[in-house]
C-alpha positions in Angstrom: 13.4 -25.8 9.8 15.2 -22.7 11.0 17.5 -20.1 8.9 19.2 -18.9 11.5 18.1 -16.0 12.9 17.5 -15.9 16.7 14.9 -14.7 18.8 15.8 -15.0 22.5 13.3 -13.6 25.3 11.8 -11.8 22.8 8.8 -9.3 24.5 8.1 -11.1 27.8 9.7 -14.5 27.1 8.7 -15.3 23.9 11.9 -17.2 22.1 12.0 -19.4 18.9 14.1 -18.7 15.3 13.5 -17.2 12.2 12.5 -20.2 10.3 12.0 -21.0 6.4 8.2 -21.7 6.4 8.0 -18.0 7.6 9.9 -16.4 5.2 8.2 -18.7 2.2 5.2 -18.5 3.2 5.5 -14.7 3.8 7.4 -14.1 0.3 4.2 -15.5 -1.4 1.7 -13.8 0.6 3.8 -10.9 0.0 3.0 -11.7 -3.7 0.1 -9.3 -3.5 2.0 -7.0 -3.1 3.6 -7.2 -6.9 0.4 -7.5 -8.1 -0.7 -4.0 -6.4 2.1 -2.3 -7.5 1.7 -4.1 -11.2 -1.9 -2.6 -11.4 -0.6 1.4 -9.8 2.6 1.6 -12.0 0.4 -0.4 -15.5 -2.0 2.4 -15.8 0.3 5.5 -16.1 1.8 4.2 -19.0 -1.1 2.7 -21.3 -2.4 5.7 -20.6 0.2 7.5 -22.5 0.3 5.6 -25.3 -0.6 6.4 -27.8 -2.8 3.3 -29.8 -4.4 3.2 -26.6 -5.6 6.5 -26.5 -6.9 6.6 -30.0 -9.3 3.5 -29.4 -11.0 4.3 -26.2 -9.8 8.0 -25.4 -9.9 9.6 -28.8 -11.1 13.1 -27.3 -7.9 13.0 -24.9 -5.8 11.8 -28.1 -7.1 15.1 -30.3 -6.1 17.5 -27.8 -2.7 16.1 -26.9 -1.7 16.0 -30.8 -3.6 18.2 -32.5 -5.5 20.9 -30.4 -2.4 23.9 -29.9 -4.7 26.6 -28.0 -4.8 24.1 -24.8 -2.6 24.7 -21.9 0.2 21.8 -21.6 -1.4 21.4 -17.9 -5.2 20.2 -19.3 -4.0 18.3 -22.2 -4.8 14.8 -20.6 -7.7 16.3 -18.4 -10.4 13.5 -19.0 -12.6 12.3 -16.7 -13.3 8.8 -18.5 -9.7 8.5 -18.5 -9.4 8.9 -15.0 -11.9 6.4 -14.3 -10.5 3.7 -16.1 -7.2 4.3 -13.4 -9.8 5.3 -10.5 -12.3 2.5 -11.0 -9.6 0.1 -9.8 -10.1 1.6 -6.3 -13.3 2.3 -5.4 -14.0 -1.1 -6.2 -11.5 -2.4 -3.7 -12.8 0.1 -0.7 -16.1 -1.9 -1.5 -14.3 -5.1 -1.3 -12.3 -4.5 1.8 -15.4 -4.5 3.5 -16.4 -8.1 2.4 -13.2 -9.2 2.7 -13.3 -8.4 6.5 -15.8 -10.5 7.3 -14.5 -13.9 5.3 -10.5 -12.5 7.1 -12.5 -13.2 10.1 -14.4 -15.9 10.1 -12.5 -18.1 7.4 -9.4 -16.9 7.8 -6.3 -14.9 5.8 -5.3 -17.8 3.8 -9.3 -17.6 1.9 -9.3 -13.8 1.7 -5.3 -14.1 -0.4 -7.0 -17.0 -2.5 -9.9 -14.9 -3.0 -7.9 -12.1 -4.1 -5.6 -13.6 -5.9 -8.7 -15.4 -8.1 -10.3 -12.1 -8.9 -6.9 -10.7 -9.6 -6.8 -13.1 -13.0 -10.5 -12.4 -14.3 -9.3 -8.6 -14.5 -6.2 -9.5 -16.5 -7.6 -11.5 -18.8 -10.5 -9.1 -19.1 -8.2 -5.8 -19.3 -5.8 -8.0 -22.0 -8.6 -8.6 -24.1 -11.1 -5.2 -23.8 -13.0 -4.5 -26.8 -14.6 -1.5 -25.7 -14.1 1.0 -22.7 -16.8 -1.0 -21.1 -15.0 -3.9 -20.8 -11.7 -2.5 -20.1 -13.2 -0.5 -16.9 -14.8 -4.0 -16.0 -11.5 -5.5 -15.7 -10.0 -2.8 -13.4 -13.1 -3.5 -11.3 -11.9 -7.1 -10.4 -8.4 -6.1 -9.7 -9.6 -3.6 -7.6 -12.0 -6.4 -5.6 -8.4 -8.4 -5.8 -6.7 -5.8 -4.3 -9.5 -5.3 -1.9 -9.1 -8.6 -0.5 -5.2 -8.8 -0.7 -4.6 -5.8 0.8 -7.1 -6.2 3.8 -5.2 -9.8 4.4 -2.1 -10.2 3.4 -0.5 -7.6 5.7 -2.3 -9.0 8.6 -0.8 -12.4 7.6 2.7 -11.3 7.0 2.3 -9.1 10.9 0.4 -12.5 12.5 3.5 -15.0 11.3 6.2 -12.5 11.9 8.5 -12.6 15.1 8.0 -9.5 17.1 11.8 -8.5 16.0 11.6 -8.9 12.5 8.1 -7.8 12.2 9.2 -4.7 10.1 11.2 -6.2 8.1 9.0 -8.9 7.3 6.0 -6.7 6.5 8.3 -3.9 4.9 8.6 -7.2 2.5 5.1 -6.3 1.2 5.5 -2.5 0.3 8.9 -4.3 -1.1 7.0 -6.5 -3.3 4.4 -3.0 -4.2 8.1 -1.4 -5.3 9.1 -4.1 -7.7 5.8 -4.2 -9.3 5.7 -0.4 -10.0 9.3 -1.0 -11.4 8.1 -4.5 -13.6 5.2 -2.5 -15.0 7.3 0.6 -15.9 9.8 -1.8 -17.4 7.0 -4.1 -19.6 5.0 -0.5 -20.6 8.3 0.5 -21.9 8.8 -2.2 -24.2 5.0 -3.0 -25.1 5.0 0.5 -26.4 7.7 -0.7 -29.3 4.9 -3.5 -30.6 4.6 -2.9 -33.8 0.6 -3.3 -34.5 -0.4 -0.8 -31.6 -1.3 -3.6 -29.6 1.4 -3.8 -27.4 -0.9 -2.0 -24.7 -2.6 -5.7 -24.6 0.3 -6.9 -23.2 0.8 -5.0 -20.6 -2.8 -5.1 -19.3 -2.7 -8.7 -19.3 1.2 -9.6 -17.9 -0.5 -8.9 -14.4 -2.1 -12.5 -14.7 1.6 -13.7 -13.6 2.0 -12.3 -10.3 -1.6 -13.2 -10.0 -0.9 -17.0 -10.5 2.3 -16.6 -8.1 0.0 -15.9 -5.7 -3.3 -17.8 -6.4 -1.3 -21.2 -6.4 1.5 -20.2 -4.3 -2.1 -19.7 -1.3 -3.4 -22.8 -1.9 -0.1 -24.1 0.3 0.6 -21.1 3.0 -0.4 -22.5 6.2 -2.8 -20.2 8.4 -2.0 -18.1 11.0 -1.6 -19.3 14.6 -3.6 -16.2 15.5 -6.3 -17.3 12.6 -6.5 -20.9 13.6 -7.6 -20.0 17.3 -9.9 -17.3 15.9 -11.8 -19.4 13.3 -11.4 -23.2 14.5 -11.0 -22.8 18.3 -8.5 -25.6 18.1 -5.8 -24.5 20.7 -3.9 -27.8 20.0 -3.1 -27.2 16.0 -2.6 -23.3 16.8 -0.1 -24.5 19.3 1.2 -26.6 17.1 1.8 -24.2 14.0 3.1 -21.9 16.3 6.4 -24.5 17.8 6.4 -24.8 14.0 6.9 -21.6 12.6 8.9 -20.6 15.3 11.3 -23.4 15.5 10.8 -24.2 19.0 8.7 -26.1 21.6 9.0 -23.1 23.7 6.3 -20.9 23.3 4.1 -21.0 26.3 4.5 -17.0 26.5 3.9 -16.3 23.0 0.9 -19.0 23.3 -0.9 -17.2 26.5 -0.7 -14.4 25.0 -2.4 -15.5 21.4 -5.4 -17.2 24.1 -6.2 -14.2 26.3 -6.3 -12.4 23.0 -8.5 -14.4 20.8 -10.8 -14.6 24.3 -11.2 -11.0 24.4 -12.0 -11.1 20.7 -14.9 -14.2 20.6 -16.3 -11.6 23.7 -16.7 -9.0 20.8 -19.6 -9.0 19.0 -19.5 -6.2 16.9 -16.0 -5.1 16.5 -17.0 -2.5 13.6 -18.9 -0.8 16.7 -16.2 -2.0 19.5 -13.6 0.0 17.9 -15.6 3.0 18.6 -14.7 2.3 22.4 -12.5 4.8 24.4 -10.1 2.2 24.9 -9.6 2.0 21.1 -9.3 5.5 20.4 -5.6 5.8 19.2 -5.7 2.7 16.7 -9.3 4.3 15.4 -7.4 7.6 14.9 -4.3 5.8 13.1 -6.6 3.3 10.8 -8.3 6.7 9.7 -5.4 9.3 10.1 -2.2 7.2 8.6 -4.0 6.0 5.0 -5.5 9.2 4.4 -1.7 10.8 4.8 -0.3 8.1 2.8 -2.2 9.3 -0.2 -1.9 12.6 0.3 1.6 12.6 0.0 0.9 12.9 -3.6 2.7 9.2 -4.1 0.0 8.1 -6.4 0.5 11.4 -8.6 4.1 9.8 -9.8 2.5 6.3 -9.5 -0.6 6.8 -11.8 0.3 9.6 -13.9 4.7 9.4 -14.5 4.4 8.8 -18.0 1.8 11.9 -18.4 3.5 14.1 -15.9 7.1 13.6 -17.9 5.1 14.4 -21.2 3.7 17.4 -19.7 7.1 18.5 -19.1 8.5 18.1 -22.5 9.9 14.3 -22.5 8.9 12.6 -25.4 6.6 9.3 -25.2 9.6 6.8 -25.0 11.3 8.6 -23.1 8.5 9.3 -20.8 8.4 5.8 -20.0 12.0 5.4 -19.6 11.9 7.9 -16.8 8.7 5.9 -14.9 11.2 3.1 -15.0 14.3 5.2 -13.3 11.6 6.3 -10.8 10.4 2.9 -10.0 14.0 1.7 -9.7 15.0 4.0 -7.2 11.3 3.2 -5.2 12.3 -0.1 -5.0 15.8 0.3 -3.6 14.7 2.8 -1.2 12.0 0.3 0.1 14.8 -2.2 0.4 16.8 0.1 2.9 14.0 1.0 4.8 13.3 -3.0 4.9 17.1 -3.1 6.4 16.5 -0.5 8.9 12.9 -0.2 10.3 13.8 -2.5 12.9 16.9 -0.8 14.2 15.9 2.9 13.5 12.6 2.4 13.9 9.0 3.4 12.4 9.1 7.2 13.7 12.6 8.6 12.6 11.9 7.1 8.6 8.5 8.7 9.0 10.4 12.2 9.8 13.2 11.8 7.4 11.1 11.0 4.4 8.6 13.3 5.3 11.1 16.6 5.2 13.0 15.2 2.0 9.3 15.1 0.6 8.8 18.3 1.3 11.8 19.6 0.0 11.6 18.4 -3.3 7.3 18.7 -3.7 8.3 22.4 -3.2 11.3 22.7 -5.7 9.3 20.9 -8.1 6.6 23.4 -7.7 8.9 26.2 -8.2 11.0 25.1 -11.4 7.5 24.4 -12.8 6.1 27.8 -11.8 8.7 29.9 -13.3 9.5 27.5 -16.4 6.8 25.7 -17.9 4.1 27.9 -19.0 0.4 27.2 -20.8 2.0 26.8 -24.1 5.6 25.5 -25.4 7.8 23.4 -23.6 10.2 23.1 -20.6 13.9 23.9 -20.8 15.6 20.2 -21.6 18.0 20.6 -18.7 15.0 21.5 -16.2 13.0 18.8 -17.1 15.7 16.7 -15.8 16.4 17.8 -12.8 12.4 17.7 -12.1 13.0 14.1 -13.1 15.9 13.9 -10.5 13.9 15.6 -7.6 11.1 13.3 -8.8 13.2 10.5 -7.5 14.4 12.2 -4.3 10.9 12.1 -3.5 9.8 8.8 -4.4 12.6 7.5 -2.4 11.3 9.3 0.7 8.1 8.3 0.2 9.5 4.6 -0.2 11.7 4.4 3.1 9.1 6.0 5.6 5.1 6.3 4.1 5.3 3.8 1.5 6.0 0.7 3.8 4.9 2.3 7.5 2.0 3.2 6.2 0.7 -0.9 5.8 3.1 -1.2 8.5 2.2 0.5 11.5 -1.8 -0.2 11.3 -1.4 -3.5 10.7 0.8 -4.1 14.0 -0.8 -2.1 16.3 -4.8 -3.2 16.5 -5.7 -5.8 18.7 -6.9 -8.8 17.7 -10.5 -8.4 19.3 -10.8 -5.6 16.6 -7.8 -6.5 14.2 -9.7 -7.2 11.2 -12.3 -4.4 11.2 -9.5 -1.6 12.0 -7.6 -3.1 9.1 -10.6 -3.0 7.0 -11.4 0.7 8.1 -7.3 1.4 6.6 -7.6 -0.4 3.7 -11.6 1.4 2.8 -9.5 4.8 3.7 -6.6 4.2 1.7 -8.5 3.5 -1.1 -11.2 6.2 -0.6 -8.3 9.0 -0.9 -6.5 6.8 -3.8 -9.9 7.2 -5.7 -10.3 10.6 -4.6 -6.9 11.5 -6.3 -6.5 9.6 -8.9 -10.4 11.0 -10.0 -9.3 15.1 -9.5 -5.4 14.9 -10.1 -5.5 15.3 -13.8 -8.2 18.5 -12.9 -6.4 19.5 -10.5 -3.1 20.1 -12.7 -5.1 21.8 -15.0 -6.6 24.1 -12.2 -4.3 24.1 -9.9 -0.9 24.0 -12.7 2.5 24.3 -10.3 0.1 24.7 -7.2 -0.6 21.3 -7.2 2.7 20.3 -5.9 2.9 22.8 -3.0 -0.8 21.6 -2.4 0.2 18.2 -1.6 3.8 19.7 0.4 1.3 21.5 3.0 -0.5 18.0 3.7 3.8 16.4 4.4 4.0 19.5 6.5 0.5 18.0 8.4 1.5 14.6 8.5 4.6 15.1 9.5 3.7 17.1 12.7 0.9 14.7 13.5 3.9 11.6 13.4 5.8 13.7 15.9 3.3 14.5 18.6 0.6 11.4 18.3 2.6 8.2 16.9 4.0 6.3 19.6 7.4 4.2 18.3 6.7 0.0 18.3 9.8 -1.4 17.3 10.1 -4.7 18.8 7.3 -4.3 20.7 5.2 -8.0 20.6 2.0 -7.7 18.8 -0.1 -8.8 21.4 1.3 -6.4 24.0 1.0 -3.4 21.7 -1.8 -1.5 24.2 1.2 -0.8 26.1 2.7 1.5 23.9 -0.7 4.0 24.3 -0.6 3.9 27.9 3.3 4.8 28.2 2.8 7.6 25.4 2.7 10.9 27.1 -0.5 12.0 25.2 -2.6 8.5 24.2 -2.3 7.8 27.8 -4.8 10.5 29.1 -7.4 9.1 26.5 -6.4 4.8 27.5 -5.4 5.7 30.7 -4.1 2.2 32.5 -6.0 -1.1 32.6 -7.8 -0.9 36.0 -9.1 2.8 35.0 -10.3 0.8 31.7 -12.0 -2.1 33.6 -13.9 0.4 36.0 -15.1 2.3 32.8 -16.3 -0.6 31.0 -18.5 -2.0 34.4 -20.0 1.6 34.6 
């Protein structure tokens, strides 16, 4: 059944409509995303409050009420506490891993039922911790959830999308990321009211909904036509799913395409050492290049650690976690606009934009907290507001250009021969550097004080340039005619070179 939206000689022929199973079946794969986003924007605030912190971080409860001499920048400098946020993501890079080879062989629809599955043990085990042990347990298996949701469910959204609309459609997931943030901001700030000091339960375990949106919500998303031909070899059903989702009988081009595709892939053996080819060298470089960037934006600074950054600042514990909310609300709207425009403006100029208003503010936070707040004593009220108003300038260029385009781009431009390795690879990187982060940021702001900002405003100077020069734009371009854009790019194409130079390579 069709929505309305066109598609007319989209790529090199392809046609059909936007049509209703798409965008269902993409708003509940999409699902993961909330969940992902529940689990970042949760730990921040349990983390600052302050029942929680007398039963399984007592040490990091003494020094942030009682113990004067330390500096306001090492108050909350705890390496267990850390861990419990860490632990989350070093247990999906291990996942991804796993989850690449069930993507593969089984399909996306198992790997977002999978994930979605391990996603409710660690709710009900994080609701219901009795001892540090048993909390850190349950971020374990939301970090295998997230392993296995992150590594499909962008593939899915990129493999069901039209070409046009692919942005918009997988911009849906960092979307979804957004609102979670802004849902766990909005729950820690009234669990933190319970009377009882138990509210903290609460808001571990509210991540079992999105988690049964999604479990439930898989068990009726149809599979990929990209995943059907892969896995079952049944042309007929993937051409069938295909007329299907796209409204049309017409999709011979589309179709061809999707074969000579999944034929290069069953000639692949072993894509984890394929991808090492020359002829894959710019999506190697991007599935390593654009997840490590993401994260050292220093998104995951505001993400994790709001609540504990605004107390460092001054803001009391309420109001701490009234400003996480404001900064997840403007996230979420700013993902929404990128959502609107990603497709017209395209992935490079967002990744530009947001990158210098970054920048701008990283470094102006960095100053007002170098000249005002010192080891001991507190910030001047009206400068702790405008950090919290810079705060939000750069979340909302992190959410309209890194946030989304970072999921985005690598899940859009790796062919399907080595589609789900390289999107392993991203999804091991990303949360390599998420660990890496979220372990040493609480250090490094007790180390590093106001430096830690421009710290993380040199790396949006990096990543900005490397954008400029070596990401090629792929707007509309079909997903299985992506190689194109390396060979037309005026640097990729001396590594790709054109196909006949790549055919005579591989017979040597």
């Amino acid at each position: 059944m069709a929505v309305g939206l066109s598609i007319a000689n989209d790529g090199r022929g392809y046609s059909g409509k936007m049509t209703s199973i798409v965008v269902l079946s993409c708003m509940v794969a999409a699902t993961g995303g909330i969940i992902f986003g529940y689990d970042i924007g949760i730990s921040g605030g349990v983390t600052s409050m302050v029942p929680f912190l007398e039963k399984f971080f007592p040490d990091v409860y003494t020094k942030m009420k009682q113990d004067t001499k330390i500096s306001n920048y090492c108050k909350f400098d705890s390496q267990l506490l850390t861990t419990f946020t860490s632990s989350l993501y070093i247990a999906g890079l291990v996942a991804s891993f796993f989850a690449s080879s069930v993507t593969k062989a089984f399909g996306r629809k198992p790997s977002i039922l999978a994930g979605g599955a391990a996603f409710l043990i660690g709710a009900a085990l994080g609701g219901a911790a009795l001892n540090i042990y048993m909390l850190i347990l349950g971020r374990v298996m939301l970090g295998v959830g997230i392993g296995f949701a992150n590594q499909s469910v962008p593939l899915y959204l990129s493999e069901m999308a039209p070409s046009r609309y692919r942005g918009a459609i997988n911009t849906g997931f960092q979307l979804c990321v957004g609102i979670g943030v802004l849902s766990a901001n909005l729950i820690n700030f009234g669990t933190e009211k319970v009377k009882g000091g138990w509210g903290w339960r609460i808001s571990l375990a509210m991540a079992a909904v999105p988690a049964s949106m999604l479990t439930f919500g898989a068990l009726f998303l149809p599979e990929t036509p990209n995943s059907i031909i892969q896995t079952n070899k049944d042309h007929h059903k993937a051409k069938l799913m295909l007329q299907r989702i796209r409204g049309t009988n017409d999709v011979e081009p589309e179709f061809e395409d999707l074969i000579e595709a999944s034929n290069m892939a069953n000639s692949i053996k072993h894509p984890f050492k394929n991808i090492l080819q020359r002829k894959y060298r710019p999506q190697l470089v991007m599935a390593l290049a654009i997840p490590f960037f993401q994260q050292f934006t220093g998104i995951n600074v505001i993400s994790f650690y709001a609540p504990i950054l605004f107390l460092t600042i001054g803001l009391g514990e309420s109001a701490s976690l009234l400003s996480a909310v404001m900064t997840g609300a403007v996230g979420t709207t700013a993902t929404f606009i990128s959502m609107l425009v990603v497709d017209k403006v395209g992935r490079r100029v967002l990744f530009i934009v947001g990158g210098i208003q970054m920048l701008f503010s990283q470094v102006i936070i960095g100053s007002i907290m170098a000249t005002q707040l010192h080891d001991h004593g507190e910030i001047n009220k009206e400068y702790a507001y405008l950090v919290l108003v810079l705060i939000g300038i750069y979340v909302a260029g992190f959410a309209w250009s890194w946030g989304p385009l970072g999921w985005l781009v690598p899940s859009e431009i790796f062919p399907l021969e080595i589609r789900s390795a390289a999107q392993s690879i991203t999804v091991a990187v990303n949360f390599l550097f998420t660990f890496i982060v979220a372990q040493t940021f609480l250090s490094m702001l007790c180390y590093f004080k106001s430096g830690t900002f421009f710290f993380f405003g040199g790396w949006v100077v990096v990543m900005t340039v490397f954008v400029y020069y070596l990401l090629p734009e792929t707007k509309n371009v079909p997903i299985e005619q992506m190689e194109r854009v390396w060979r037309e790019h005026r640097f990729w194409k001396m590594i790709v070179g054109d196909k006949s130079e790549i055919r005579k390579t591989e017979l040597l």
